[in-house]
SETORFI-914718 format. One line per field, with one value per atom (N, C-alpha, C, O): atom name; x, y, z; residue in one letter. Coordinates in steps of 0.2 Angstrom, whole numbers, plus 5000, padded with zeros to 4 digits. Layout:
BEGIN
atom <- [CA_...]
xx <- [X_...]
yy <- [Y_...]
zz <- [Z_...]
rest <- [A_...]
***
This chain:
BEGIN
atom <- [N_CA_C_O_N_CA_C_O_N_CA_C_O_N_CA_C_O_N_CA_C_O_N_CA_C_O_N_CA_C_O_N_CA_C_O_N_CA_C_O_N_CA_C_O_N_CA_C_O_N_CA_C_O_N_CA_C_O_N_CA_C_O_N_CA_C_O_N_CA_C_O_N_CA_C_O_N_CA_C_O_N_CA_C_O_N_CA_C_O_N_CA_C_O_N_CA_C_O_N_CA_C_O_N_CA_C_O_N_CA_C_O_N_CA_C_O_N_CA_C_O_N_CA_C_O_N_CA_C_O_N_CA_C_O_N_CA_C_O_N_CA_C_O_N_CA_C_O_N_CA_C_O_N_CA_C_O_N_CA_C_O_N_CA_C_O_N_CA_C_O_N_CA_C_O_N_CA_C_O_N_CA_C_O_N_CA_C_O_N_CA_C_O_N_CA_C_O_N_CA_C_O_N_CA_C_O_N_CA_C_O_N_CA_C_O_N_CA_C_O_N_CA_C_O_N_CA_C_O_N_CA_C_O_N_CA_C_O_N_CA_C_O_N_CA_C_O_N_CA_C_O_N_CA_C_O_N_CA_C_O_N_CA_C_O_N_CA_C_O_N_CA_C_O_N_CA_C_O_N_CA_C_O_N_CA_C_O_N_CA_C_O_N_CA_C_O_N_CA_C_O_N_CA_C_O_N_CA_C_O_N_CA_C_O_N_CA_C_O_N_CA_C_O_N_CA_C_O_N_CA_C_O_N_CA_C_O_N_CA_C_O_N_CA_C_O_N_CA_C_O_N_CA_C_O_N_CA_C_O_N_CA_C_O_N_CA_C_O_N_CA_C_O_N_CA_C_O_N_CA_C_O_N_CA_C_O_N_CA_C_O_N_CA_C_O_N_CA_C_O_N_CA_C_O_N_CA_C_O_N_CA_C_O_N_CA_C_O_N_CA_C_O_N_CA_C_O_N_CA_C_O_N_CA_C_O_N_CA_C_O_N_CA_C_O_N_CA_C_O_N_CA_C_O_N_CA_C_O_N_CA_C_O_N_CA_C_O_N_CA_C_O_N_CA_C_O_N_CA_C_O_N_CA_C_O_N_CA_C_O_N_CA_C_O_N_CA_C_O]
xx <- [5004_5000_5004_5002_5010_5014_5018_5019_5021_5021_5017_5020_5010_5005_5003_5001_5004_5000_5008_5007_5015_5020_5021_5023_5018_5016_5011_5013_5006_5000_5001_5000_5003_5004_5010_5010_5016_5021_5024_5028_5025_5026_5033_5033_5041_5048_5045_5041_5048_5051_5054_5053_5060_5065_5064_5065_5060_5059_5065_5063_5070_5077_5075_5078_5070_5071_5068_5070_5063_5060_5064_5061_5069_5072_5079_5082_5082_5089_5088_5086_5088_5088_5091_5088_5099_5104_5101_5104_5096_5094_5087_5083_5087_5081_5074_5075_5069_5062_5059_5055_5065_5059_5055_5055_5049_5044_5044_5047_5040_5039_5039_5035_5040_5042_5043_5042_5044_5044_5050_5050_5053_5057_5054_5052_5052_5045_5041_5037_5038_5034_5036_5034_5040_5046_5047_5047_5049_5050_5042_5041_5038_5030_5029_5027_5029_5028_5032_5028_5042_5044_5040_5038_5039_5037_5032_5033_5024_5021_5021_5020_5025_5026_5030_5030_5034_5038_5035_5036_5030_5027_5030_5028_5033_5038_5035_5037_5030_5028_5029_5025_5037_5040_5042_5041_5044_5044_5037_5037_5032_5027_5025_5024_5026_5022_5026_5024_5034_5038_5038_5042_5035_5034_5027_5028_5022_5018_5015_5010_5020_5021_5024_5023_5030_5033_5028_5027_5026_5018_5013_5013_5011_5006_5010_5006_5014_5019_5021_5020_5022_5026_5017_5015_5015_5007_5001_4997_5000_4994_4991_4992_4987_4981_4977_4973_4976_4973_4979_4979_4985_4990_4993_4997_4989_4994_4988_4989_4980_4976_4974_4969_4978_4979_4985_4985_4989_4994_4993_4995_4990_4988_4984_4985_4981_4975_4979_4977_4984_4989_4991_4990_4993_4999_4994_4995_4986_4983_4981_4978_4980_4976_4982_4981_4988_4994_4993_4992_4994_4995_4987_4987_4982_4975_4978_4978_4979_4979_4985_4982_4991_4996_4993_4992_4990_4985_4982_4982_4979_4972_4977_4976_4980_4983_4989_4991_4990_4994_4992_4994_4985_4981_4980_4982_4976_4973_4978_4976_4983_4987_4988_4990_4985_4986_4991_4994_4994_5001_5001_4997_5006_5006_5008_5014_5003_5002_5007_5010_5007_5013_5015_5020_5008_5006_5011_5017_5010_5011_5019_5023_5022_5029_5032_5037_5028_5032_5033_5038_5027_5024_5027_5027_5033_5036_5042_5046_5047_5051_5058_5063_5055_5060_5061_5066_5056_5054_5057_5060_5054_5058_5064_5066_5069_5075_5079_5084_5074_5078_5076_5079_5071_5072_5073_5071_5076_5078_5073_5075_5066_5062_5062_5060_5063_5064_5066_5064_5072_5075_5071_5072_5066_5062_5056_5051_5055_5052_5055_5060_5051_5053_5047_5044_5048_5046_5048_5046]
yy <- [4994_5000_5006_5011_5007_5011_5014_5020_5008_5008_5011_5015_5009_5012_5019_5023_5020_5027_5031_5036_5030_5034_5036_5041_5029_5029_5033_5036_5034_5037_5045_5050_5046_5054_5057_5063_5053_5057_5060_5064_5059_5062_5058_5052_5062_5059_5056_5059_5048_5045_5040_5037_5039_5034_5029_5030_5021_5017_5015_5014_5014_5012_5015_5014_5019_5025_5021_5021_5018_5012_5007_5004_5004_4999_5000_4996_5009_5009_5017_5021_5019_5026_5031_5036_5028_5032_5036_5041_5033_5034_5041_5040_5045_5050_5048_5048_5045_5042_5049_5049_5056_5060_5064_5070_5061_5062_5068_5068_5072_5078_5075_5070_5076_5071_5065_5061_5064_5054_5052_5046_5054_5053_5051_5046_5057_5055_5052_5052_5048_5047_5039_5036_5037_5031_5030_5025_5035_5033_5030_5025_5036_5034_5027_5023_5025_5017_5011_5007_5011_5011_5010_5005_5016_5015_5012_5008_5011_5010_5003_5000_5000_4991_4989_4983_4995_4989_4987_4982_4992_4991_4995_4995_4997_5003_5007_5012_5009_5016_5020_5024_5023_5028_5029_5034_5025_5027_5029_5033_5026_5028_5037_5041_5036_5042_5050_5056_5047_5053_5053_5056_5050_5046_5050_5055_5051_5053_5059_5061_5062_5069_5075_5080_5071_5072_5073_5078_5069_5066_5074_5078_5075_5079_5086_5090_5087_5093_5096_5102_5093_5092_5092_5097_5086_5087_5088_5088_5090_5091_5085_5081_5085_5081_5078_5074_5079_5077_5072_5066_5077_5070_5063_5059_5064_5059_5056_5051_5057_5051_5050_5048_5053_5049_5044_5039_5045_5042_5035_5029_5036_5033_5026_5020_5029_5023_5021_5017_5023_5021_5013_5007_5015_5009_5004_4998_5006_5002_4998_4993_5001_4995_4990_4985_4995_4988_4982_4977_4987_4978_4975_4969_4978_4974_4968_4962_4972_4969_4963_4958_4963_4959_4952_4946_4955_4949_4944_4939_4946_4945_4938_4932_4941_4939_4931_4926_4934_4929_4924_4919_4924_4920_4916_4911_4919_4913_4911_4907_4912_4906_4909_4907_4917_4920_4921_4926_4914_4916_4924_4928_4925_4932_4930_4928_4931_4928_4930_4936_4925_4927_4934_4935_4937_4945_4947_4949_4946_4954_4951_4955_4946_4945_4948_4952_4947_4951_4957_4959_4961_4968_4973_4979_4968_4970_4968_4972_4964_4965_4968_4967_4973_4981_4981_4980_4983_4985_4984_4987_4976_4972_4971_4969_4971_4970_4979_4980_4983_4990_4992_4996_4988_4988_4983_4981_4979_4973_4968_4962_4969_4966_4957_4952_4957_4948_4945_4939_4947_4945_4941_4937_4945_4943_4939_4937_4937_4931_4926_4927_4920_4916_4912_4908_4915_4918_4911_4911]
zz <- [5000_5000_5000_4997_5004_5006_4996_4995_4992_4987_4982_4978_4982_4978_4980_4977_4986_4988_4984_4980_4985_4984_4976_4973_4972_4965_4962_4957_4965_4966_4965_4961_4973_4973_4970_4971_4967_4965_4970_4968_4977_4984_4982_4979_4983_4982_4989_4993_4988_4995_4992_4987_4999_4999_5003_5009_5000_5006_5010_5016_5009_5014_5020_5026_5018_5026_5032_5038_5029_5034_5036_5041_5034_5038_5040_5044_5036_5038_5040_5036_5047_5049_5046_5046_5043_5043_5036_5035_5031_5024_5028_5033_5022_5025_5021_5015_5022_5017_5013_5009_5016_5011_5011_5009_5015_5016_5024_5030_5022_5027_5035_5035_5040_5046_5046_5051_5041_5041_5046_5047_5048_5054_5059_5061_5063_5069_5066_5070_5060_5062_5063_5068_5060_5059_5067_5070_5069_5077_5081_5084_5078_5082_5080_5084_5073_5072_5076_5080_5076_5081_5087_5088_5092_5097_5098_5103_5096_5095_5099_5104_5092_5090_5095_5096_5098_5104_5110_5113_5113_5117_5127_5133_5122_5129_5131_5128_5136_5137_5136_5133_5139_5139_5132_5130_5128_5120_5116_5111_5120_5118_5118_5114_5124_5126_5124_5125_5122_5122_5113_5110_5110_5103_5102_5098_5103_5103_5105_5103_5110_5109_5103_5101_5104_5097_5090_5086_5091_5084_5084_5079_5090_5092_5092_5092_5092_5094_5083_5082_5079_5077_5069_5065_5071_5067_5068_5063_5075_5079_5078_5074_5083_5083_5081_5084_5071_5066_5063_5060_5064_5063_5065_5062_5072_5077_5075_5070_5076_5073_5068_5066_5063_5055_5057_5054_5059_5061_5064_5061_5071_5074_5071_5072_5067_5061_5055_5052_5054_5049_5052_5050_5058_5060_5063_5063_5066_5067_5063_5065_5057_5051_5047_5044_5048_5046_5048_5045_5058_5062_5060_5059_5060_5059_5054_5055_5047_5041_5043_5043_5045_5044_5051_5049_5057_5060_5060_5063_5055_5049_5046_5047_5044_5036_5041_5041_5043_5052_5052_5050_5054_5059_5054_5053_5050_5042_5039_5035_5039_5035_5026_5021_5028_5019_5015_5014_5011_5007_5006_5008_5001_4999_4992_4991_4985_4981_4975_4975_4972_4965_4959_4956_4961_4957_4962_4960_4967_4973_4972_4969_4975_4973_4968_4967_4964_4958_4957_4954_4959_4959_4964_4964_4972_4977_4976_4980_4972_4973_4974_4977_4969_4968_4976_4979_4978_4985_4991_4996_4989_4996_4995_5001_4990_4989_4992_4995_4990_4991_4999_5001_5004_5011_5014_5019_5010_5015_5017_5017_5019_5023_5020_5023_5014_5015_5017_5017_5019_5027_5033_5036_5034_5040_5035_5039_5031_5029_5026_5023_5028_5022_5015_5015_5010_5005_5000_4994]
rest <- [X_X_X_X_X_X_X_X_X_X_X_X_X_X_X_X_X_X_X_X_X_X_X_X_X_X_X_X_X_X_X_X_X_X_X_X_X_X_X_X_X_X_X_X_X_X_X_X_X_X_X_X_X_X_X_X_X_X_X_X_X_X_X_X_X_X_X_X_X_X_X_X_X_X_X_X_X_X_X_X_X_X_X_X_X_X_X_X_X_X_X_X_X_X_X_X_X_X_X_X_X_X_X_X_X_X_X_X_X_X_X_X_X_X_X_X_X_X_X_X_X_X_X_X_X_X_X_X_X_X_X_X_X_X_X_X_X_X_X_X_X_X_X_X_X_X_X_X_X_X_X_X_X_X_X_X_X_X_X_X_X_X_X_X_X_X_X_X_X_X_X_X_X_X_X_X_X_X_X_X_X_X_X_X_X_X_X_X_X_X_X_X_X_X_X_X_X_X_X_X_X_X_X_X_X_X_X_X_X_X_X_X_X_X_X_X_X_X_X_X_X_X_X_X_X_X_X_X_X_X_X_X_X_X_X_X_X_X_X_X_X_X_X_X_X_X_X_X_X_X_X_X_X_X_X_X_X_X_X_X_X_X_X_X_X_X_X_X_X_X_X_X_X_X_X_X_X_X_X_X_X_X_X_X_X_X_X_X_X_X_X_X_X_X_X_X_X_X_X_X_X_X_X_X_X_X_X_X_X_X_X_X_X_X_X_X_X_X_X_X_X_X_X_X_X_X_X_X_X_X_X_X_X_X_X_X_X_X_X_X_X_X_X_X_X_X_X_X_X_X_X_X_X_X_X_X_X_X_X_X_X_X_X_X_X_X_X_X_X_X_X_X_X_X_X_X_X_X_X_X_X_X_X_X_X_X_X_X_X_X_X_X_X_X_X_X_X_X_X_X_X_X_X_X_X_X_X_X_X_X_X_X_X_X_X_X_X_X_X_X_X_X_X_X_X_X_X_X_X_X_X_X_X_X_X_X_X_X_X_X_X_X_X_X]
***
């Protein structure tokens, strides 16, 4: 999705930014927001809550819960897709692997 929306809107981003810090993604705070995802998913309070001020400081409060429904319908969808047993089919491999090769993440699968 992250993919087709960057396709979509012609918005420059660099996906490396997502799995390599040291790469900028680009995109207008994508750093905090990268940290708020981060923080989010580890489950650390204290990174939360200094994660999300940051968020609220930085986007205001329409941003932290666009934000906020971003990373929740990930985790929803990726759950989902967990629990059921949903391969990830031969289209979409083909159609992601620029992708997953340019941020690594096939690493954490086995594909």
């Amino acid at each position: 999705m992250l993919r087709a929306s960057a396709q979509i809107t012609t918005v420059p981003f660099d996906p490396r930014g997502i799995t390599d810090r040291s790469v900028d993604p680009l995109i207008p705070k994508g750093g905090i927001l990268l940290d708020f995802v981060d923080a989010v998913l580890s489950g650390e309070e204290p990174a939360r809550q200094t994660s999300r001020a940051a968020v609220l400081d930085e986007l205001g409060p329409t941003g932290l819960v666009d934000a906020s429904g971003v990373i929740a319908n990930f985790e929803m969808m990726n759950r989902i897709a967990d629990a059921t047993g949903i391969p990830v089919g031969q289209g979409t491999l083909k159609r992601t692997a620029e992708w997953r090769e340019l941020v690594g993440i096939d690493q954490f699968n086995h594909l």
